[in-house]
N, C-alpha and C positions, 0 to 999 in steps of 0.2 A: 272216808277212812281208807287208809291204805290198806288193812287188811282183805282179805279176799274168803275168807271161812264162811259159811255159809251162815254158819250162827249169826256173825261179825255183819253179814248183810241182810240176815232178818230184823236184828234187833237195831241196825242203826239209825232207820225212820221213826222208833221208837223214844231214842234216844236223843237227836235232835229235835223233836216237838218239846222234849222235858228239858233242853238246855236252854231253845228258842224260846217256846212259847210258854214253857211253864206248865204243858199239858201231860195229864197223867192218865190213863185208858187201863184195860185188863191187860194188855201185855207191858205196862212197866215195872213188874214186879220181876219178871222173867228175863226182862232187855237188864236191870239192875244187875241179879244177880249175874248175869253175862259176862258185865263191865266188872262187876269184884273180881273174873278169873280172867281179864284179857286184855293183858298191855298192853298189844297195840292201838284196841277200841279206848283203853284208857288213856294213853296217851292222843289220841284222835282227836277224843270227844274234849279234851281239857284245852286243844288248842282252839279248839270252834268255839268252847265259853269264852276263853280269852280276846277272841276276836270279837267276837259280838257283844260282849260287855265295852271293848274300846273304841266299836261303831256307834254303840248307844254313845257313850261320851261324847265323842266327839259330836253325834247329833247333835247331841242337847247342846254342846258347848257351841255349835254355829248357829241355830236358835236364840242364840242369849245375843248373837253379836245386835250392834245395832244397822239399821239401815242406811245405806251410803246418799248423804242430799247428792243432788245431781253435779256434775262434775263443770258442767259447762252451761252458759246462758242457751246454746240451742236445746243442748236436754234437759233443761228446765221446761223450755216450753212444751216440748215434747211430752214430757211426761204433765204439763198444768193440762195439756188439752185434754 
């Protein structure tokens, strides 16, 4: 986060576990109410969901691709041995 407030850097380990990982502890009730009063951490925190919401996709979307047969008769062998 850009911001620099001490608040702004207690609560934003906080905060990134509950965007990341979905993890909720006795300080996310306290790191919440933070983010309702501080648009920087709000604007912070919404561009790290966005981002990691569009890394998941793209995960999954290279996951789906399928596997490339080999390209040439030497890497075929290569990859039969």
């Amino acid at each position: 986060m850009i911001a620099t407030d001490t608040a702004c850097r207690r609560h934003r380990p906080v905060l990134v576990d509950l965007v990341d990982h979905g993890e909720r502890g006795p300080a996310t009730p306290a790191a919440l109410d933070h983010l309702a009063t501080c648009r920087p951490c709000e604007h912070e925190l919404t561009e790290l969901a966005l981002t990691i919401a569009a890394l998941r996709r793209a995960g999954a979307a290279y996951r789906r691709l399928p596997t490339a047969a080999a390209s040439s008769p030497a890497a075929a062998s290569v990859i039969a041995s």
